[in-house]
N, C-alpha and C positions, 0 to 999 in steps of 0.2 A: 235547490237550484232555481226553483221560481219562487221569486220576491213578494211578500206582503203587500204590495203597495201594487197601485194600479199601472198595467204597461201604456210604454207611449203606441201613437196613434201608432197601427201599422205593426206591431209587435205581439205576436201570439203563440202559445206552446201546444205541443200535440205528440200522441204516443201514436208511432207506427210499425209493422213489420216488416222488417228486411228478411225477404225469404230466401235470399242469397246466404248471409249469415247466418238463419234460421233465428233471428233475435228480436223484441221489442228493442226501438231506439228512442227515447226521448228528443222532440226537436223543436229548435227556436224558432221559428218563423219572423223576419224584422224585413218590412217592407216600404218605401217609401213613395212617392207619386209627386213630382215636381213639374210645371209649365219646361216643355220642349216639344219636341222634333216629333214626338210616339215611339220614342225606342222603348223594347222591353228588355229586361236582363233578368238571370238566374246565376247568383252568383254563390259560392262556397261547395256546399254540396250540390253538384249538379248531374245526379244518373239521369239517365234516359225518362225515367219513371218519374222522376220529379219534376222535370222539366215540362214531361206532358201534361200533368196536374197542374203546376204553375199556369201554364196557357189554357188549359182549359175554365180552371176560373177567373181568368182575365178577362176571354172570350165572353163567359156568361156573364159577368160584369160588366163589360160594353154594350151586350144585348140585353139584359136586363135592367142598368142603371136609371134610365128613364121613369120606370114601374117603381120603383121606390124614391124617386122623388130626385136624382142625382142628374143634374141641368148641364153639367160639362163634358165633354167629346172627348173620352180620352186618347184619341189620336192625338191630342194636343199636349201632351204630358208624358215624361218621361217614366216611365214606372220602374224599379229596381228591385228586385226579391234578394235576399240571404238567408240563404238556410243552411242550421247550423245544427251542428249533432252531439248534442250534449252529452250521449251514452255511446258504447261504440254500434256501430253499425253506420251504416250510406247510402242505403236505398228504400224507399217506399212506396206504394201504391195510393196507398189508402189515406190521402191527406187532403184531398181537394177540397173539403169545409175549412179548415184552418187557413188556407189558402186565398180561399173566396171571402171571409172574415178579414184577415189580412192587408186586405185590396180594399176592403169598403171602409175598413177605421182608418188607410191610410188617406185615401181619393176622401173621407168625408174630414179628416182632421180630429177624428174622436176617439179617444184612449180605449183597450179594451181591459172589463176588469178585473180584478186583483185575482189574484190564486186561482186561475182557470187554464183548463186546459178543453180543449176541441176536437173531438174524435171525428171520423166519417167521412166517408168517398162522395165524390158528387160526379157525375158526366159533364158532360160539355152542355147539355141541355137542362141542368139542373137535379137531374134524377138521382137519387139517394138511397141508400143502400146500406145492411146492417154492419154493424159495427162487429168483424171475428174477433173472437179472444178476446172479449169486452170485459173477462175477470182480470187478467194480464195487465191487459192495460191500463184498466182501474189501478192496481197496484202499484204499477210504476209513477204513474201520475200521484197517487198517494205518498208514495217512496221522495218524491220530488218536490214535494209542499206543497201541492193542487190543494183547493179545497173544494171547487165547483169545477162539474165538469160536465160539457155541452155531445151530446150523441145521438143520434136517431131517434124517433118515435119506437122503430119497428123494435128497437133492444129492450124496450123495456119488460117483454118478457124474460130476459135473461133474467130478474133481479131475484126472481125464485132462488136460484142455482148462486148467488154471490156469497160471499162469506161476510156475517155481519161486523166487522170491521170496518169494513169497505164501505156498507153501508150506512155505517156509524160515524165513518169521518169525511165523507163524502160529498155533498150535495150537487145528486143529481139534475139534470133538465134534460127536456127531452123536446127535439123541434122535429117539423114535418115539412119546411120547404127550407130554402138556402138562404132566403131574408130576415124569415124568422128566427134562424140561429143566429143573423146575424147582430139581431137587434137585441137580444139576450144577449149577446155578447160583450156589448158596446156598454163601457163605465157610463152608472148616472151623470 
């Protein structure tokens, strides 16, 4: 389900839990940032839960874009999310890095790259938090044709307790703020 080749700008994948369904979902993240009005939208899969994480990494995007170097107002631009649920399940918490990822390869016009997937929550202020059920969701993103995958600093004690497959086919990274993932993220 994710392609060898690098996604366009604004296009990212991510494992989260629906604790509704009690499931991992696999999901598409495809986001775009066009000159308008500042409308924002959440379109496809839209719980409550996503929709909050969507606006919160828009939010820290507007407040933080400055700090890394991004010179335009996105008041002035339309922004559009869809999110899409590749596995079954429709709800998630835990997506606000793939989100904030999302926002900054679409608002900068830069691909992200090939066989990646993005785990981890972020607040409205940036604040980051560990990645649950980081064996799961390694798995699925494995199951999926991941081959790099972007998650917390703090998980990397998990990697004791991982099954060496995982490890084997895997490659991990590990970031400590929400720019830094982002720019791991971002195709050369």
């Amino acid at each position: 389900m994710i392609p060898p080749e690098p996604l366009s700008p604004g296009d990212v994948f991510t494992v989260a839990h629906d604790a509704e369904e009690g499931r991992l979902t696999l999901f598409r993240v495809q986001c775009s940032v066009a000159p308008g009005a500042g409308r924002f939208s959440v379109v496809g899969v839209t719980s409550k839960d996503i929709r909050d994480s969507a606006r919160m990494a828009y939010d820290y995007l507007r407040t933080s874009g400055k700090k890394i170097g991004i010179d335009r107002d996105l008041s002035e631009y339309d922004v559009s999310i869809q999110f899409m649920s590749l596995t079954p399940g429709g709800d998630a918490m835990d997506i606000g890095m793939a989100l904030y990822i999302a926002l900054l390869s679409a608002t900068l016009g830069r691909p992200i790259a090939a066989q990646l997937v993005v785990l981890g929550p972020m607040s409205l202020h940036g604040v980051l938090s560990r990645v649950d059920g980081l064996g799961d969701k390694l798995r699925v993103a494995m199951n999926a044709g991941a081959r790099r995958v972007l998650m917390p600093t703090e998980n990397s004690r998990d990697f004791a307790n991982l099954p060496t497959e995982i490890l084997d086919k895997l490659r991990s990274e590990f970031y400590s703020e929400p720019n830094q993932a982002a720019f791991k993220a971002l195709a050369d």
